[in-house]
C-alpha positions in Angstrom: 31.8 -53.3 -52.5 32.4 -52.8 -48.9 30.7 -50.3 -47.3 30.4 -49.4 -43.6 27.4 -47.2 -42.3 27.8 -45.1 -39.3 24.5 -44.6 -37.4 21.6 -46.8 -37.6 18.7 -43.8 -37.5 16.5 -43.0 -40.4 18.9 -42.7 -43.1 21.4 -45.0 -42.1 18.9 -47.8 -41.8 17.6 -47.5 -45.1 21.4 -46.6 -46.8 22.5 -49.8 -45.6 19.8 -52.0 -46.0 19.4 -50.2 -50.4 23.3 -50.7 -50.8 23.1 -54.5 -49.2 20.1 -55.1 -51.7 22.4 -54.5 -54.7 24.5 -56.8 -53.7 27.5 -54.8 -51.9 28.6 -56.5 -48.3 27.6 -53.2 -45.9 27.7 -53.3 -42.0 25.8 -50.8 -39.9 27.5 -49.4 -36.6 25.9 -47.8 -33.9 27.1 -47.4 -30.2 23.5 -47.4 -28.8 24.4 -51.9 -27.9 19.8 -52.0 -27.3 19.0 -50.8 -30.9 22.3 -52.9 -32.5 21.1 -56.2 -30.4 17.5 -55.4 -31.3 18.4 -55.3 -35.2 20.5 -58.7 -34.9 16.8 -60.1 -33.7 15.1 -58.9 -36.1 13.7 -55.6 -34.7 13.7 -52.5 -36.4 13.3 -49.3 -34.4 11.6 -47.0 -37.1 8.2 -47.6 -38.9 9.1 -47.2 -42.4 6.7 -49.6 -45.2 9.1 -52.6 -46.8 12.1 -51.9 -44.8 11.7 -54.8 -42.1 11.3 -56.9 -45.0 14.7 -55.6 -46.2 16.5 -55.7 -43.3 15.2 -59.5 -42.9 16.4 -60.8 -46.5 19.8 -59.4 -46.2 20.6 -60.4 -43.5 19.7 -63.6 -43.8 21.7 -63.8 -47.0 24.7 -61.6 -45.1 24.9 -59.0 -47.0 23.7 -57.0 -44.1 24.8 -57.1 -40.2 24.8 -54.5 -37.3 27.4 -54.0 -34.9 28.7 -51.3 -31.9 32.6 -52.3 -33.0 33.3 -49.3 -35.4 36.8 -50.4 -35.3 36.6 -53.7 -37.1 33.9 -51.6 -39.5 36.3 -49.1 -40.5 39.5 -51.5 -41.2 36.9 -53.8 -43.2 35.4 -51.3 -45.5 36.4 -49.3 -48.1 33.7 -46.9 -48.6 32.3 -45.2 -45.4 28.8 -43.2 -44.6 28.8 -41.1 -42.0 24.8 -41.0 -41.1 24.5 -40.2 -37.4 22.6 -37.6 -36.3 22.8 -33.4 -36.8 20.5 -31.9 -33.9 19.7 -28.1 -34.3 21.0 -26.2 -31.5 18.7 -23.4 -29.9 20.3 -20.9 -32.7 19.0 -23.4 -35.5 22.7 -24.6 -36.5 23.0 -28.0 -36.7 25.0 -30.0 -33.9 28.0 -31.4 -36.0 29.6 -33.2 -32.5 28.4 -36.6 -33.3 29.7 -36.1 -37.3 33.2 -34.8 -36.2 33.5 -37.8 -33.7 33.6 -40.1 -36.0 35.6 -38.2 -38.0 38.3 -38.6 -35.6 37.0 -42.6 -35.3 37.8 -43.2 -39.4 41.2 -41.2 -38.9 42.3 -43.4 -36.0 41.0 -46.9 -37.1 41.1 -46.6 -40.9 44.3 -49.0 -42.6 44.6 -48.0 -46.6 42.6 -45.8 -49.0 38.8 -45.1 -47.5 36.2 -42.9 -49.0 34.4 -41.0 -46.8 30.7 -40.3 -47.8 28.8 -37.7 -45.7 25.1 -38.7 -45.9 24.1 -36.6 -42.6 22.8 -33.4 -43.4 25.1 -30.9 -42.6 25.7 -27.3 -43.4 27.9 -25.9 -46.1 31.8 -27.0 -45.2 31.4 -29.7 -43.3 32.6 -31.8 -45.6 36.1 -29.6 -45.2 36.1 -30.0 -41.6 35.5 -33.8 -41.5 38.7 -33.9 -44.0 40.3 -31.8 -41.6 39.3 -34.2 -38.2 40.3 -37.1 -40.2 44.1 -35.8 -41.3 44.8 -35.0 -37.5 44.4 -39.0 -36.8 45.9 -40.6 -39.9 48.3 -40.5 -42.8 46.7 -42.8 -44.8 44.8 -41.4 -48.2 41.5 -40.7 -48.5 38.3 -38.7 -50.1 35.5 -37.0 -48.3 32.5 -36.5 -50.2 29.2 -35.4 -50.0 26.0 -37.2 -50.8 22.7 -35.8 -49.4 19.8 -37.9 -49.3 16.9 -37.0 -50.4 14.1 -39.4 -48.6 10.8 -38.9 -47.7 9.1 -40.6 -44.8 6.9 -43.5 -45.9 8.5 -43.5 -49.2 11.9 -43.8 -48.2 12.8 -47.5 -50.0 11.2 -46.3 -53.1 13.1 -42.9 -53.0 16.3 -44.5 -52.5 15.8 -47.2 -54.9 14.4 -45.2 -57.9 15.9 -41.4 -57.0 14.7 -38.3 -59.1 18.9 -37.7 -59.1 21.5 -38.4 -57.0 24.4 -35.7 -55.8 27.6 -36.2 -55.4 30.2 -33.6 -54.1 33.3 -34.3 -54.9 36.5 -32.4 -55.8 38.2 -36.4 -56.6 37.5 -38.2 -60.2 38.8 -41.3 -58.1 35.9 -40.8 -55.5 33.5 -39.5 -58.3 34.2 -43.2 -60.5 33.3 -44.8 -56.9 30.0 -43.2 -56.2 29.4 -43.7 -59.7 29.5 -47.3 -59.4 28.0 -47.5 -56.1 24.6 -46.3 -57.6 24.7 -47.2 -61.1 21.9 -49.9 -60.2 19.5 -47.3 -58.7 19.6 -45.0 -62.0 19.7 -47.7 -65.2 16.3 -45.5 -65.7 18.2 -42.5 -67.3 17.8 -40.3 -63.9 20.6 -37.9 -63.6 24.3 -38.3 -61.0 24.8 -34.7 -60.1 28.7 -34.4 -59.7 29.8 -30.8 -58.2 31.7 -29.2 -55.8 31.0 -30.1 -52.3 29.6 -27.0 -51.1 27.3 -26.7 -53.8 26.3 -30.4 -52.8 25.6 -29.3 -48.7 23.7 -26.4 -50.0 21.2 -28.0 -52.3 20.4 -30.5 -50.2 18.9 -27.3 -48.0 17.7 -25.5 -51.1 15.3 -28.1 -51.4 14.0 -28.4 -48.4 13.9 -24.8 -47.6 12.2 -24.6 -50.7 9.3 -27.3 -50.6 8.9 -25.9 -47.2 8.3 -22.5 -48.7 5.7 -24.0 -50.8 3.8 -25.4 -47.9 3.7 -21.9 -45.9 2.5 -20.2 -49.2 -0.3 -22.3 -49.2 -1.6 -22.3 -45.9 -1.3 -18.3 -46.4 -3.7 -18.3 -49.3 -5.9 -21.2 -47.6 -5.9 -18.4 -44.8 -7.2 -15.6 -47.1 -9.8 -18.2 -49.0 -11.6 -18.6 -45.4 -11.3 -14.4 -45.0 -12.8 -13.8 -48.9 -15.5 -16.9 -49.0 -12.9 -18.1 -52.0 -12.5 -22.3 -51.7 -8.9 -23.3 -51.6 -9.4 -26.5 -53.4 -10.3 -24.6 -56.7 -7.5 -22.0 -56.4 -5.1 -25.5 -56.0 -6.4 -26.3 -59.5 -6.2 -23.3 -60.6 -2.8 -22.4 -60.1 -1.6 -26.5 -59.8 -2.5 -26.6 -63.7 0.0 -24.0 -64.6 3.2 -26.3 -65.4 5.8 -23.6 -64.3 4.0 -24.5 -60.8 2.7 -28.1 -60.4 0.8 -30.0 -57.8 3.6 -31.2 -55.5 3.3 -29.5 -52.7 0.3 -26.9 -53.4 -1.7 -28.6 -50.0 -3.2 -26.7 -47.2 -3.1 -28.3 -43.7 -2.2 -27.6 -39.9 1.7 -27.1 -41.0 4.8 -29.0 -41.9 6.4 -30.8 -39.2 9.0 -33.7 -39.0 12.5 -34.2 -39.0 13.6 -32.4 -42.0 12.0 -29.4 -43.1 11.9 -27.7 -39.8 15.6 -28.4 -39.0 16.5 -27.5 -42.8 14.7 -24.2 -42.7 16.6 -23.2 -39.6 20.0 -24.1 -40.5 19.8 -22.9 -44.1 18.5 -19.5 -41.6 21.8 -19.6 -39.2 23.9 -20.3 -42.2 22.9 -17.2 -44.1 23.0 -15.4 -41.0 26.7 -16.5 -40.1 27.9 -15.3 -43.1 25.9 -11.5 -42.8 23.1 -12.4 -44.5 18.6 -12.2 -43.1 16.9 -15.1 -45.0 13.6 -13.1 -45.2 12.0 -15.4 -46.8 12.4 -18.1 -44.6 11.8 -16.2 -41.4 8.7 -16.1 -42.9 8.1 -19.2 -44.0 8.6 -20.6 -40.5 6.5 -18.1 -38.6 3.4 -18.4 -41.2 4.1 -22.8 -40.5 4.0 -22.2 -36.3 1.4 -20.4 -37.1 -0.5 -22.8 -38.8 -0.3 -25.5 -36.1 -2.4 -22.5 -33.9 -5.0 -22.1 -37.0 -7.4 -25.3 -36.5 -7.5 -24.3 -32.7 -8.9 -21.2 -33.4 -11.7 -22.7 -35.3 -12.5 -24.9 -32.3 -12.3 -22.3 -30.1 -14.7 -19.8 -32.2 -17.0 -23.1 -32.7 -17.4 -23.0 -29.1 -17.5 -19.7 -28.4 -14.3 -19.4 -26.8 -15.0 -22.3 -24.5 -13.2 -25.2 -24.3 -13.1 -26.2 -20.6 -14.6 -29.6 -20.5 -15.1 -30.6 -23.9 -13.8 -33.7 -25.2 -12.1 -34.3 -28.2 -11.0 -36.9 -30.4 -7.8 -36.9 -32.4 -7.1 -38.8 -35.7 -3.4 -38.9 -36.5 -1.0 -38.2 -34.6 2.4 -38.6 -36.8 3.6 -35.6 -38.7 2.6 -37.2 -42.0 1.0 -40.5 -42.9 3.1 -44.0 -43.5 5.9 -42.9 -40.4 5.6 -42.7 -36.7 8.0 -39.9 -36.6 6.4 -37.1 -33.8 9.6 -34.5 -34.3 8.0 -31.4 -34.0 5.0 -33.2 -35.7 1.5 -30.2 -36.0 -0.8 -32.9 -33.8 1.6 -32.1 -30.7 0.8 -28.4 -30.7 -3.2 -28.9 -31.5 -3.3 -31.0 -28.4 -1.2 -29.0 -25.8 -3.3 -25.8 -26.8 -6.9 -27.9 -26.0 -5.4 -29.4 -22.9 -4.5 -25.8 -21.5 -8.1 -25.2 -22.4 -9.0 -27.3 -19.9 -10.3 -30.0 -23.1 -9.7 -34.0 -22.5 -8.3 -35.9 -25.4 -8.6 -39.1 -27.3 -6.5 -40.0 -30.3 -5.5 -42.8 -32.8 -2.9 -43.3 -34.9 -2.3 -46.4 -37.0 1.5 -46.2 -36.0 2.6 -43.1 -33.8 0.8 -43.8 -30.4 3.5 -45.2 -28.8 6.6 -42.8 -29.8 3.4 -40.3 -28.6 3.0 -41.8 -25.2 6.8 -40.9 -24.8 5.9 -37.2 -25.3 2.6 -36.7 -24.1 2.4 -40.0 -21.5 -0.9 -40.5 -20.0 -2.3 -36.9 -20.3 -4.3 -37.6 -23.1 -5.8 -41.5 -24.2 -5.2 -43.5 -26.6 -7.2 -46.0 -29.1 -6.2 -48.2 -31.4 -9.3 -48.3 -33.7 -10.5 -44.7 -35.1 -14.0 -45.3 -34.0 -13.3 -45.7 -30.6 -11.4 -42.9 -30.1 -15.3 -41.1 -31.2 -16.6 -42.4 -27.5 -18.6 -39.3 -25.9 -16.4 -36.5 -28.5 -17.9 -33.3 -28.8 -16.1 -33.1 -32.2 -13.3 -34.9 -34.2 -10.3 -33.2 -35.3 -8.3 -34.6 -38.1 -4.8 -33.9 -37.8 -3.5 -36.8 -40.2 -3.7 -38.1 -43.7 -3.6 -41.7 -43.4 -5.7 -43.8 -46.0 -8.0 -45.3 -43.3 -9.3 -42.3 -42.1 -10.3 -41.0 -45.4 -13.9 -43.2 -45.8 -14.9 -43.4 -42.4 -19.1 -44.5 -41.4 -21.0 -41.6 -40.9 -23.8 -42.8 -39.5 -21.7 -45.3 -37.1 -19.7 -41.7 -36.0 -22.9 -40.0 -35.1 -24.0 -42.6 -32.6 -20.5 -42.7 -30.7 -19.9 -38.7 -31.0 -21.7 -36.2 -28.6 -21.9 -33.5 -31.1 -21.6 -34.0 -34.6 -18.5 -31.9 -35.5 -15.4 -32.4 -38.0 -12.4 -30.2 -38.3 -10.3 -31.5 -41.1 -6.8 -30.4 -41.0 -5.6 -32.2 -44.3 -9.0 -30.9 -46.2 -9.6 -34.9 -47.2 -13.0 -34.8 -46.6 -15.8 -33.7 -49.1 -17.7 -30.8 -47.4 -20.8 -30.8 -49.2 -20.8 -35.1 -48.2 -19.7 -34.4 -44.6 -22.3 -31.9 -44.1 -25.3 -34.1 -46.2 -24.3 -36.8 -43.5 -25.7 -33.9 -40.5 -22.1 -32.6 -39.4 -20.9 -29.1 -39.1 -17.2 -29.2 -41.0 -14.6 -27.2 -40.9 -11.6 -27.5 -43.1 -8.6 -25.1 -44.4 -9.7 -22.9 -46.6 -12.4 -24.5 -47.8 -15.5 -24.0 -45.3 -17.3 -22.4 -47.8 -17.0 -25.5 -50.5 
C-alpha cells in the first residue's frame, strides 16, 4: 500500500518506518529541509532503541524515503497520516494550526480517493474539522479517520509492532476494510482492532493517558504519607499491586511524570471538559500532586542540610524524563536542578542519552559527564533522578572515594536501602526511608 506520513517527529518516524517494515511503500514529509536531508544520510534526530536500524534497512530496500515535497507525497499515496505536532497552548488545549494546515495541503494536492488517518493527538472533533478543511480545497472523495497511537518512549518499535489493540474511528466500512488491512500484520497474535465512532476514538486516546497519569499521582500521594507514618512504600506496592482488579503497571513512586504525553494529555483532556461546562477534579488534582512531586526530593536535600544549600555541589544521574529516550519535555530532572541552582548549589549530571537536548535548555549553567562516576567528583551527595539500567549497580566503595559526603537521594526508589546504608551512606528515597 501507499502511504504518505506527514511529520517526521516521534510518531511519524516510527509510523513510517513500522508500516515500511511490512512491506507497504511509505514516504515521510516534513518542511523542516535539515532534519529531511539529515534522514536521507542516515541521521535520525530522536533516540529511540532499534529505530536507526529501521530507518537504515528500508531505506536501503526503498520502501522508506523522506522528503519536504508534500505535493508529490499526496498525489502518490493513497492512505495519508497526519503526525505533525499538537502543542498545548497556555490554556492546555492543544494547538491544532499545524494539523488543519495540512488539512488544507491534502485538499489542494490530493488527485482520487485518499484516506486521511489522524495519528496526532488531538482533542475530541478534530477529526470533523480536518474533514471540513479538506472539503473547502477539493471535490475529490475521501475518509478521515482516527487512529491514536499509543507508544511509549523506549518501547516505541515494540509497541507499534506488537500493540495491546489498535483504534480506529471511523464512521466508513470502506476506510474501516483499509485500516484493517493496513495492520493485519501487527495483530496475527489475536490482539483486538477497536472500530468506533471517531469521537469515541480522540477521547480514549486521552482517557488513557489521563488515566495512567492518575495512577502515578496516586502513588506519589501514598509514598508521601508512608515517609509521614514510618509505613515503607515498597510493601504497600505489593500489597495493593497483588490485588488483580489493580496491578503493577504503574503503582511506582518517583519525582513525577514528565514527557511529552501525559502532561499535555492531562491538560487538554482538562480544557476539553472545561469547554464544554465541565471541572475535571480529578485531574486538577492529579497534576498539582505531579508539580508537586518534582518539589518533593528538594525538600529532602534541603532538610538534609538544614536548609542550606549555598555552595554545595551536587551530582545528577539522569536527566531524561524516563529511561531508553532523550526526551527533556517537561522531564522532573529540569525542575530538581533549577530549584538547587536558585539555592546557590553547583551541578554535575550524566545521562547515557539526554545531555545534549539538556545543554539546549540548561547550556552551560550546570556540567556535564559522560561516565556516572565522574559526575561524583567533589559531590556532597548524589541525586538520582533517572531509571536507566546502568545506574542501578553502581561501586560503592569507588563512589565514596570520588564523593565529599556520602549521601544518596533516589528519586526512582531503585536502590536497596538497607545495602546503600551497609555500604556507609545516608539514603533517602520516596517513601521508603524507613525500609
Amino acid at each position: 500500500m501507499k502511504i504518505a506520513v506527514i511529520g517526521t517527529g516521534y510518531v511519524g518516524l516510527v509510523v513510517g518506518t513500522c508500516f515500511a517494515e511490512t512491506g507497504n511503500d511509505v514516504t515521510c514529509v516534513d518542511i523542516d529541509a535539515k532534519k529531511i536531508s539529515n534522514l536521507n544520510n542516515g541521521i535520525v534526530p530522536i533516540y529511540e532503541p532499534g529505530l536507526e536500524e529501521l530507518i537504515r534497512r528500508n531505506v536501503e530496500e526503498e520502501r522508506l524515503r523522506f522528503t519536504t515535497d508534500i505535493k508529490k507525497a499526496i498525489q502518490d499515496s493513497t492512505v495519508v497520516f497526519i503526525a505533525v505536532g499538537t502543542p498545548p497552548g497556555e490554556d492546555g488545549s492543544a494547538d491544532l494550526q499545524y494539523v488543519l494546515k495540512v488539512a488544507e495541503s491534502i485538499g489542494t494536492h490530493m488527485t482520487g480517493y485518499r484516506l486521511v488517518v489522524d495519528k496526532s493527538t488531538v482533542p475530541v472533533g478534530t477529526s470533523r474539522r480536518v474533514a471540513e478543511e479538506i472539503a473547502k480545497h477539493t471535490d475529490e472523495p475521501f475518509d478521515v479517520i482516527s487512529n491514536p497511537e499509543f507508544l511509549k518512549e523506549g518501547t516505541a518499535i515494540e509497541d507499534f509492532m506488537k500493540p495491546d489493540r489498535v483504534v480506529i474511528g471511523a464512521d466508513d466500512p470502506r476506510a474501516t476494510e483499509i485500516m484493517k488491512e493496513l495492520y493485519s500484520p501487527f495483530v496475527r497474535t489475536g490482539k483486538p482492532i477497536l472500530v468506533m465512532d471517531p469521537e469515541s476514538a480522540e477521547l480514549t486516546k486521552y482517557a488513557a493517558n489521563a488515566m495512567l497519569a492518575t495512577r502515578i499521582s496516586f502513588m506519589n500521594e501514598i509514598a508521601q504519607i508512608c515517609d509521614k507514618v514510618g509505613a515503607n512504600f515498597s510493601r504497600v506496592r505489593e500489597g495493593i499491586g497483588t490485588d488483580n482488579r489493580i496491578g503493577y503497571a504503574f503503582l511506582f513512586a518517583g519525582v513525577g511524570y514528565g514527557g511529552s504525553c501525559f502532561p499535555k494529555d492531562v491538560r487538554a483532556i482538562m480544557k476539553t471538559a472545561e469547554d464544554h461546562g465541565h471541572r475535571f477534579e480529578i485531574l486538577n488534582a492529579v497534576e498539582a500532586v505531579n508539580e508537586k512531586q518534582k518539589h518533593y526530593m528538594v525538600e529532602k536535600i534541603d532538610k538534609h542540610f538544614e536548609g542550606d544549600l549555598k555552595g554545595k555541589h551536587f551530582a545528577v544521574w539522569g536527566l531524561a524524563f524516563k529511561p531508553r529516550t532523550d526526551d527533556m519535555r517537561e522531564a522532573p530532572s529540569l525542575t530538581i536542578i533549577q530549584s538547587l541552582l536558585d539555592r546557590g548549589a553547583t551541578v554535575t549530571a550524566t545521562d547515557p542519552e539526554a545531555i545534549e537536548e539538556t545543554k539546549k535548555i540548561l547550556k552551560d549553567r550546570i556540567d556535564y559527564e559522560k561516565r556516572p562516576m565522574d559526575a561524583l567528583d567533589g559531590a556532597d551527595a548524589l541525586i538520582l533522578v533517572t531509571e536507566w539500567s546502568e545506574f542501578r549497580n553502581p561501586d560503592y566503595e569507588a563512589m565514596k572515594e570520588k564523593m565529599r559526603g556520602h549521601v544518596i537521594f533516589d528519586g526512582r526508589n531503585i536502590y536497596a536501602p538497607s545495602k546503600v546504608r551497609a555500604q556507609g551512606f545516608t539514603y533517602y528515597g520516596v517513601g521508603v526511608d524507613k525500609g
